[in-house]
N, C-alpha and C positions, 0 to 999 in steps of 0.2 A: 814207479818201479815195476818191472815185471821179469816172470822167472820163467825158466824152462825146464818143465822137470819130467825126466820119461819114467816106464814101466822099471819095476816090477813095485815098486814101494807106494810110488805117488805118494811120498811123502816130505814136506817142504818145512824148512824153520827157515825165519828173516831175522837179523840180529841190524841193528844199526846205532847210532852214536849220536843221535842229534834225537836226545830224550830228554825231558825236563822234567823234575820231580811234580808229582801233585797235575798232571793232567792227564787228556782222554785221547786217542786217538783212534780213527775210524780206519777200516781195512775193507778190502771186496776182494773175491776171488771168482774166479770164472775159466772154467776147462774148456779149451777149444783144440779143432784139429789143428794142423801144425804150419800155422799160418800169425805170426809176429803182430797183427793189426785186428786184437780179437772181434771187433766190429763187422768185420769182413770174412770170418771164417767159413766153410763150410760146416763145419760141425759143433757146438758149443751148448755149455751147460748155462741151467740158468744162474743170473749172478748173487753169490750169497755174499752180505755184510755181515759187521760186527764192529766191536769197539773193545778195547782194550784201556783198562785203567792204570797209569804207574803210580803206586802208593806215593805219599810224600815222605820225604827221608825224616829219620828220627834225628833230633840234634843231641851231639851227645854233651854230656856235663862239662864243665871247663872249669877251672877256677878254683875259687874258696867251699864250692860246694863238693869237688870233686876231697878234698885236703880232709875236710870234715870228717867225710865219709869214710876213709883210709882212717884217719883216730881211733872214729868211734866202734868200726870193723878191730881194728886192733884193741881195743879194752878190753870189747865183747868177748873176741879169740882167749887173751891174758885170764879174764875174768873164769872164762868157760876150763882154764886149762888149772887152775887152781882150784876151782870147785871141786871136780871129780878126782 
């Protein structure tokens, strides 16, 4: 993939769809004159990498743990509301 980005910002985000939780992926970027085959430019920066981590999603509760926890949240509440 590559992008065309002119003056005054040079400033560029990539957003894409084909992300899987829990892995790495690697990037390069490289400024050249205004030539589409940055191999071939006249003018060009040198190339910088990096990598990027996408966390792994958290799972969230499901179930009888989920049930529980509404209960015992509600006693707590009852308990706390007759105390004071």
């Amino acid at each position: 993939m590559s992008m065309r980005v002119k003056a005054p910002g040079h400033a560029f985000s990539v957003t894409t769809s084909v992300v899987v939780d829990g892995t790495s992926h690697t990037w390069g970027c490289v400024a050249t004159s205004d030539n589409p085959l940055w191999t071939a430019a006249l003018y060009r920066t040198d190339l910088v990498t990096g990598s990027v981590n996408v966390p792994a999603a958290v799972p969230t509760p499901e179930g009888e743990s989920v049930i529980m926890t509404s209960i015992f949240t509600a006693f707590v509440m009852l308990l706390a509301a007759f105390y004071y």
